[in-house]
PyMOL Python script that loads the backbone (N, CA, C, O; Angstrom):
from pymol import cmd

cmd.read_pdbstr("""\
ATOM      1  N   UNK A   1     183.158 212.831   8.760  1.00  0.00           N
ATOM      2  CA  UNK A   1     182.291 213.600   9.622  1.00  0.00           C
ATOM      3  C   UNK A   1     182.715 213.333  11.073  1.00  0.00           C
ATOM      4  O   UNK A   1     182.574 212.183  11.490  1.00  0.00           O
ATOM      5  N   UNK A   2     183.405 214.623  12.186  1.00  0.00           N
ATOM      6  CA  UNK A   2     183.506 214.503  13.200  1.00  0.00           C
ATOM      7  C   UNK A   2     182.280 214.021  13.908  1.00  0.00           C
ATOM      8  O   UNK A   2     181.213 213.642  13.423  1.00  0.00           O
ATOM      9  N   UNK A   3     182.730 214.132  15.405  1.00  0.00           N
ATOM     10  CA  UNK A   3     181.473 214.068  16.077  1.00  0.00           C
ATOM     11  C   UNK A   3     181.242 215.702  16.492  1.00  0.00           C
ATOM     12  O   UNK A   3     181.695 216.657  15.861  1.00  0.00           O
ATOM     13  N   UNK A   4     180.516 215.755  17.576  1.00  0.00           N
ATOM     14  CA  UNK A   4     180.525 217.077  17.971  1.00  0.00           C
ATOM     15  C   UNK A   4     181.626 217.330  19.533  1.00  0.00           C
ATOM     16  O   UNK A   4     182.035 218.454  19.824  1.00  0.00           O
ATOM     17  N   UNK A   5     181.917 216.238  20.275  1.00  0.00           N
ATOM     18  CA  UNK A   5     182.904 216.064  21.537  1.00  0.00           C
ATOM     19  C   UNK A   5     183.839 216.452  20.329  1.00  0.00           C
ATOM     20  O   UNK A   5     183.994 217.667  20.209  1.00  0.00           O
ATOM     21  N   UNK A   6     184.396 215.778  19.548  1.00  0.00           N
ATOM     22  CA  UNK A   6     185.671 216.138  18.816  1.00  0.00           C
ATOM     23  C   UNK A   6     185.728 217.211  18.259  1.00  0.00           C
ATOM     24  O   UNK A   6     186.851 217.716  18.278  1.00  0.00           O
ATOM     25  N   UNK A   7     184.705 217.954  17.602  1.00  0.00           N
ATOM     26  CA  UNK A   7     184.737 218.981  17.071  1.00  0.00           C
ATOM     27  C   UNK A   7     185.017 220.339  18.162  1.00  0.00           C
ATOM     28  O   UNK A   7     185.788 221.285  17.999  1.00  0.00           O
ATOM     29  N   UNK A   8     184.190 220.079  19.194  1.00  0.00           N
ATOM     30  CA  UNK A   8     184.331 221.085  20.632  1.00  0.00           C
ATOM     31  C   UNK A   8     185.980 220.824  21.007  1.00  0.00           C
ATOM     32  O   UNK A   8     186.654 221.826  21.244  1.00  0.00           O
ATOM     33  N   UNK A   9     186.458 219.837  21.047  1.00  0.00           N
ATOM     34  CA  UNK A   9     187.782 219.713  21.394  1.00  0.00           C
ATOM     35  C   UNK A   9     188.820 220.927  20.845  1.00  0.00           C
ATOM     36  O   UNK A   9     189.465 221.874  21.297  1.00  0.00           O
ATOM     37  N   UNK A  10     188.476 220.093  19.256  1.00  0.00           N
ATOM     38  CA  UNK A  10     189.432 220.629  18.386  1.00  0.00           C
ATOM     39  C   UNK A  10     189.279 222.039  17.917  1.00  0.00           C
ATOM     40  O   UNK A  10     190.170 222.463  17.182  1.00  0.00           O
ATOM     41  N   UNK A  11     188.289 222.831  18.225  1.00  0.00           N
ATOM     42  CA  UNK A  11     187.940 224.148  17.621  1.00  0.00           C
ATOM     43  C   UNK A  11     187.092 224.322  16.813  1.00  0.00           C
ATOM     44  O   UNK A  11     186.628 225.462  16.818  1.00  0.00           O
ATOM     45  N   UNK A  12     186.529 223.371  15.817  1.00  0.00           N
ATOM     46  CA  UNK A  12     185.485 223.274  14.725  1.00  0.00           C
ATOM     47  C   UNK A  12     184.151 224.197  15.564  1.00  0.00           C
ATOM     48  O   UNK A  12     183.552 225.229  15.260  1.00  0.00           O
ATOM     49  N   UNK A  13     184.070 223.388  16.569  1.00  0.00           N
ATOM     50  CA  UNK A  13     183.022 224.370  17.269  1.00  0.00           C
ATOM     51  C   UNK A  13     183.164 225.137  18.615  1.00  0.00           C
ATOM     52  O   UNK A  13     184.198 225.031  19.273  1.00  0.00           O
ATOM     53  N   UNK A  14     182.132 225.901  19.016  1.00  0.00           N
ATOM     54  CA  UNK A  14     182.140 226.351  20.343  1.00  0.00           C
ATOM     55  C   UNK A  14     180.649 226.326  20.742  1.00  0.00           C
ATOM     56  O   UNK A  14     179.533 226.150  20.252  1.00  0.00           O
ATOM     57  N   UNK A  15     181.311 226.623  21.998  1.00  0.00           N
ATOM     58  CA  UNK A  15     179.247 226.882  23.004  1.00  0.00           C
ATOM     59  C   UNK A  15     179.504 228.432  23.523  1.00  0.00           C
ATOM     60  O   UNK A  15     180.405 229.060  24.080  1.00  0.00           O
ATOM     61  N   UNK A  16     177.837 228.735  22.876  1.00  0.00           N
ATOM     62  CA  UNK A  16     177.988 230.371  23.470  1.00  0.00           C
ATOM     63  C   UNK A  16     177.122 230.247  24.644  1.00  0.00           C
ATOM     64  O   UNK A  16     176.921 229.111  25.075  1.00  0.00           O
ATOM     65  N   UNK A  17     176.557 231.295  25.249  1.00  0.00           N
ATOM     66  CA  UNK A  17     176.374 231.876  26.683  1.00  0.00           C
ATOM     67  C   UNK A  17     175.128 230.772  27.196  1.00  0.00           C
ATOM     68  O   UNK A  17     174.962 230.439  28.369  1.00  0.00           O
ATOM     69  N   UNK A  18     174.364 230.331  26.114  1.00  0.00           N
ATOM     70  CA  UNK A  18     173.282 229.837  26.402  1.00  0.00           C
ATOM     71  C   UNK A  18     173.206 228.300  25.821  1.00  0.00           C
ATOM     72  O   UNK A  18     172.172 227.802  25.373  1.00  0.00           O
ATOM     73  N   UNK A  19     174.727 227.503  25.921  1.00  0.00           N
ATOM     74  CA  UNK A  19     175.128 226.656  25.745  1.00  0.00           C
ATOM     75  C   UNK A  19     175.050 225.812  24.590  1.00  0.00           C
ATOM     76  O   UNK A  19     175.657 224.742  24.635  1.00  0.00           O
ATOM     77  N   UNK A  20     174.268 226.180  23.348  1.00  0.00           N
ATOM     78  CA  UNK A  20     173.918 226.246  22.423  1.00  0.00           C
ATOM     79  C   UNK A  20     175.320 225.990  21.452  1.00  0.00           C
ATOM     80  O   UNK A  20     176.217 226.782  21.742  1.00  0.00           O
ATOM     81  N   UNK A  21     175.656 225.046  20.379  1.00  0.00           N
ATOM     82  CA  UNK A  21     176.900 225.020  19.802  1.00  0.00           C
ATOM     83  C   UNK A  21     176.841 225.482  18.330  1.00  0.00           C
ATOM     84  O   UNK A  21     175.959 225.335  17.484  1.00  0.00           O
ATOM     85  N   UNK A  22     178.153 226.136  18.277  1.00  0.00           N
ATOM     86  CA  UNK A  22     177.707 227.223  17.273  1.00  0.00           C
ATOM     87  C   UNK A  22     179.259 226.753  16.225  1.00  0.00           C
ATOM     88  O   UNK A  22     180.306 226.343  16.726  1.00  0.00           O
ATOM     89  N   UNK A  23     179.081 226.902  15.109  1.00  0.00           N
ATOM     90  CA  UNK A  23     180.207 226.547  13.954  1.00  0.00           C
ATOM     91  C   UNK A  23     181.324 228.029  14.208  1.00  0.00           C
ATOM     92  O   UNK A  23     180.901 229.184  14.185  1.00  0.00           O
ATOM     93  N   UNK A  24     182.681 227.671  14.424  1.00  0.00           N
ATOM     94  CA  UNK A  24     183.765 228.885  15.323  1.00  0.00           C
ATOM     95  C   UNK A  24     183.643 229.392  13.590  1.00  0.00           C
ATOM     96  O   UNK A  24     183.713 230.618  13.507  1.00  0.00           O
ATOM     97  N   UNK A  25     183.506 228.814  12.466  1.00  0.00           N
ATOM     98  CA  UNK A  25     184.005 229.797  11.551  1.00  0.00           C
ATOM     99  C   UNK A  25     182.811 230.854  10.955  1.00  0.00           C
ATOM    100  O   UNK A  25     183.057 231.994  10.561  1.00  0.00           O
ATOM    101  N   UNK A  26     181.816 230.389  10.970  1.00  0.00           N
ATOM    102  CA  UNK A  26     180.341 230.951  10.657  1.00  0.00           C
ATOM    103  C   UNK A  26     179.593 231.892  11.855  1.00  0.00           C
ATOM    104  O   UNK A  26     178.889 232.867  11.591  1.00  0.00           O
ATOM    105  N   UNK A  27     179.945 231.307  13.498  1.00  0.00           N
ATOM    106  CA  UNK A  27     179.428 231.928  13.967  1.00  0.00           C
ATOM    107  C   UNK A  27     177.846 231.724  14.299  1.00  0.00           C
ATOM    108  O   UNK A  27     177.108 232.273  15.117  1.00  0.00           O
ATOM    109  N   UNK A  28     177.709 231.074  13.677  1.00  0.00           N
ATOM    110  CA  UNK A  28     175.932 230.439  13.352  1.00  0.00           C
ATOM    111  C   UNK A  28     175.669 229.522  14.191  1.00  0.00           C
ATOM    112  O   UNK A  28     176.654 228.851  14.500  1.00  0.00           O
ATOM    113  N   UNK A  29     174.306 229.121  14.878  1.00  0.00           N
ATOM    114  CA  UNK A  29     174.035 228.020  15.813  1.00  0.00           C
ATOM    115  C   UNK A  29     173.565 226.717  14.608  1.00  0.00           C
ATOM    116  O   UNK A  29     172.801 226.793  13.646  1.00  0.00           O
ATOM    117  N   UNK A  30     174.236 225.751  15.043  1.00  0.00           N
ATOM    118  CA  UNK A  30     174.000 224.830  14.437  1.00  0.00           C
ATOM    119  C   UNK A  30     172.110 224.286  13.974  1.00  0.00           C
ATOM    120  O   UNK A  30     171.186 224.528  14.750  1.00  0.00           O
ATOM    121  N   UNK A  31     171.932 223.680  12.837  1.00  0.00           N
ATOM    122  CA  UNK A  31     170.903 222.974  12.357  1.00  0.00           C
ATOM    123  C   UNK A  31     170.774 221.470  12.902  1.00  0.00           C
ATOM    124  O   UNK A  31     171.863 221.005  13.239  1.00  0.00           O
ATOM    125  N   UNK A  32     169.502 220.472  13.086  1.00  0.00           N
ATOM    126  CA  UNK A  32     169.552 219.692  13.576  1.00  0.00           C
ATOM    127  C   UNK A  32     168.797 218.842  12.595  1.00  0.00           C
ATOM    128  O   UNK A  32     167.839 219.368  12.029  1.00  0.00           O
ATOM    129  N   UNK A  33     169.070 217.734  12.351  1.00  0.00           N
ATOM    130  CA  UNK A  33     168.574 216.740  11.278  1.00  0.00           C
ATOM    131  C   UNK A  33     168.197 215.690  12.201  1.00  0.00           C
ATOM    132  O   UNK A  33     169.073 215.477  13.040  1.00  0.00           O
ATOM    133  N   UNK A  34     167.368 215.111  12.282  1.00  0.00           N
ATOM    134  CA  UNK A  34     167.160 213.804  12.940  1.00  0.00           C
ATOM    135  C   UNK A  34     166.369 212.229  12.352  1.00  0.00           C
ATOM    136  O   UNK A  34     165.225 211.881  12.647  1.00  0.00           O
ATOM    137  N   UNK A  35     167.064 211.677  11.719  1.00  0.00           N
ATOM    138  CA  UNK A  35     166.985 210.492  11.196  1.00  0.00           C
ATOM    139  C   UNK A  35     165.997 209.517  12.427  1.00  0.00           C
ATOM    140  O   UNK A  35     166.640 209.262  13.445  1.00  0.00           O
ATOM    141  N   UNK A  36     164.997 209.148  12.409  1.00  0.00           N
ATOM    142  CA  UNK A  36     164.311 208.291  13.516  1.00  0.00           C
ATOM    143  C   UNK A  36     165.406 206.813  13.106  1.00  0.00           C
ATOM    144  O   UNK A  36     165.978 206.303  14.070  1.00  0.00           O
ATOM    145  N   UNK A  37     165.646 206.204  11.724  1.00  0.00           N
ATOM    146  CA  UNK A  37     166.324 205.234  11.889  1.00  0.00           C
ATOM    147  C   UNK A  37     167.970 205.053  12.193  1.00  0.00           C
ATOM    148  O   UNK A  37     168.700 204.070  12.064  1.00  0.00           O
ATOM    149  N   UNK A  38     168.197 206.210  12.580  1.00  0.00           N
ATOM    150  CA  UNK A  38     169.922 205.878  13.174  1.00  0.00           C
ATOM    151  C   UNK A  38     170.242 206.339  14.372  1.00  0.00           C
ATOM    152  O   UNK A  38     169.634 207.248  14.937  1.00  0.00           O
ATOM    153  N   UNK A  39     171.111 205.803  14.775  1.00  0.00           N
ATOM    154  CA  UNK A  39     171.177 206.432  16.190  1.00  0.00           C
ATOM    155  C   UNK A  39     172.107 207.558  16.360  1.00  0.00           C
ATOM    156  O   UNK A  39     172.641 207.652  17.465  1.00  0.00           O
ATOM    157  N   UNK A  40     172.422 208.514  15.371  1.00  0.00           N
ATOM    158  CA  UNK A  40     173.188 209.329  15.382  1.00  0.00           C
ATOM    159  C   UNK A  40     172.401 210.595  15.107  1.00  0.00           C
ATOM    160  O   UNK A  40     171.507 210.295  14.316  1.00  0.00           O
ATOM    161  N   UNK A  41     172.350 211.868  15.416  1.00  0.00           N
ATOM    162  CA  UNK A  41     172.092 212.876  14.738  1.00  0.00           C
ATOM    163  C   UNK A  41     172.629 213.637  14.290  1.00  0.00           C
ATOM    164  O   UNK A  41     173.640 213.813  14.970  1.00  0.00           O
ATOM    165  N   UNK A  42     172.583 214.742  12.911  1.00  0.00           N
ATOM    166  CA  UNK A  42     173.264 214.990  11.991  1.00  0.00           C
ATOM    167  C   UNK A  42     173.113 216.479  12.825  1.00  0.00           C
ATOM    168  O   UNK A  42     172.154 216.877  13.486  1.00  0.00           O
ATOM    169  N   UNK A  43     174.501 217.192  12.527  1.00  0.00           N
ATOM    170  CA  UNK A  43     174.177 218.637  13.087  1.00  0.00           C
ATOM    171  C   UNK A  43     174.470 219.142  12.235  1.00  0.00           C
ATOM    172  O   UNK A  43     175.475 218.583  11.794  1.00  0.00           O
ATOM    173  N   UNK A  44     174.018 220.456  11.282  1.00  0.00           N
ATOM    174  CA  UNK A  44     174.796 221.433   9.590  1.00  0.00           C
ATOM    175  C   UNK A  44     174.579 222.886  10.329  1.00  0.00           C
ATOM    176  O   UNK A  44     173.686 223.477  10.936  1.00  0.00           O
ATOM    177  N   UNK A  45     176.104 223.128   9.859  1.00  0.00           N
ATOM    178  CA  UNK A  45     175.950 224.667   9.725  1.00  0.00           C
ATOM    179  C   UNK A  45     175.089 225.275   8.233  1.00  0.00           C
ATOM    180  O   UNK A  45     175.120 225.079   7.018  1.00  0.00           O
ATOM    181  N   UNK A  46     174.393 226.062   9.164  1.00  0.00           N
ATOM    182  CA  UNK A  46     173.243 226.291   7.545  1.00  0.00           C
ATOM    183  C   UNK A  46     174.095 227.477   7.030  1.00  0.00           C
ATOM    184  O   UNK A  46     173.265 228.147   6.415  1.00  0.00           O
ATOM    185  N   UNK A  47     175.478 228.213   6.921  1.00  0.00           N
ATOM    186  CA  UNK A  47     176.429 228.954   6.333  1.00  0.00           C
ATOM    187  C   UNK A  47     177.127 228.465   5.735  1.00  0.00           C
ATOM    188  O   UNK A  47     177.355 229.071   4.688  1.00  0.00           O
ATOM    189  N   UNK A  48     177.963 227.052   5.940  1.00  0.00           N
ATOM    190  CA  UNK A  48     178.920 226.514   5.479  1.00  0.00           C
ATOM    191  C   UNK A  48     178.850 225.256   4.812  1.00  0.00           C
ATOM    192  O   UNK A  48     179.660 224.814   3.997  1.00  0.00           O
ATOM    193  N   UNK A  49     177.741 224.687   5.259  1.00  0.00           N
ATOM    194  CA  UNK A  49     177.026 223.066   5.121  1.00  0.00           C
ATOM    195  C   UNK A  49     178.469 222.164   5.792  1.00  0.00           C
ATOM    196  O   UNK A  49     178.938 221.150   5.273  1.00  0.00           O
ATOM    197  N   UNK A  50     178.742 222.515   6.451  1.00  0.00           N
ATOM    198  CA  UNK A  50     180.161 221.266   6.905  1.00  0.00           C
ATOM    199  C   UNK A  50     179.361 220.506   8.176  1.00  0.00           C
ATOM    200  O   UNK A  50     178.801 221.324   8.906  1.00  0.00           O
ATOM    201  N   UNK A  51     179.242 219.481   8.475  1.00  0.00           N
ATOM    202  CA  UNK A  51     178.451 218.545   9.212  1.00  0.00           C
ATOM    203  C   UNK A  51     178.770 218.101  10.304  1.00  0.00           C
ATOM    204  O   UNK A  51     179.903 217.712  10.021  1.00  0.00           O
ATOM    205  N   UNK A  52     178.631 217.850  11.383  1.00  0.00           N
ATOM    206  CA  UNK A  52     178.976 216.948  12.600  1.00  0.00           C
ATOM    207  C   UNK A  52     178.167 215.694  13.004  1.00  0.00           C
ATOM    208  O   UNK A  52     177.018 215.868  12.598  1.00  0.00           O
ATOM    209  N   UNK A  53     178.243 214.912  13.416  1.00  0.00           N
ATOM    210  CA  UNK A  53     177.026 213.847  14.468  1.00  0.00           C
ATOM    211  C   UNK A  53     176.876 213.458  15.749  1.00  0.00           C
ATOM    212  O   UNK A  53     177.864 212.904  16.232  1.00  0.00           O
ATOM    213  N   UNK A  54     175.918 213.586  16.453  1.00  0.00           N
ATOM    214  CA  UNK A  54     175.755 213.775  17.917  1.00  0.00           C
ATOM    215  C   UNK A  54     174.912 212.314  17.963  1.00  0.00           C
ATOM    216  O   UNK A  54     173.862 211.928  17.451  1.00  0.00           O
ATOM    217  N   UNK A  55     176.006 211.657  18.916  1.00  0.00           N
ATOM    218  CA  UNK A  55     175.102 210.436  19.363  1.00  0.00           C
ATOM    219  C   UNK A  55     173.974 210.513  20.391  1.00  0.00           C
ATOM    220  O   UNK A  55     174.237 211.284  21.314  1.00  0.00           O
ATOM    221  N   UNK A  56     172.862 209.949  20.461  1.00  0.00           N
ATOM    222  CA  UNK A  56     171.786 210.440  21.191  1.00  0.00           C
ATOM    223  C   UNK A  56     172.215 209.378  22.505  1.00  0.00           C
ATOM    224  O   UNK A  56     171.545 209.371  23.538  1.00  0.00           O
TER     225      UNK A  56
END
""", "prot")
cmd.dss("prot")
cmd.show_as("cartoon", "prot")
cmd.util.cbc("prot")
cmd.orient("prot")
C-alpha cells in the first residue's frame, strides 16, 4: 500500500479543480476510512478497491 504523496507522484492519483484526490484510473474521488487507533488513514477507491494511506 502506497502512500498518497507517492501515489500523486507516480500517477496512481490526481487532484481535480477542488483539490479533492481522485483514483487517475476510475476517475472517482477517493473513500476515507479512519481507524481512531492508527495513525494512518486508509483512502479506497470505491470502483477499484486499490488502497492508499494518508498520514494524519
Amino acid at each position: 500500500m502506497n502512500s498518497i504523496r507517492k501515489a500523486l507522484r507516480e500517477g496512481e492519483l490526481e487532484k481535480d479543480t477542488y483539490e479533492r484526490v481522485t483514483c487517475a484510473e476510475c476517475e472517482k474521488p477517493l473513500k476515507t476510512t479512519n481507524d481512531p487507533d492508527s495513525i494512518a488513514t486508509i483512502r479506497t477507491c470505491p470502483d477499484c478497491g486499490r488502497e492508499w494511506k494518508e498520514i494524519r
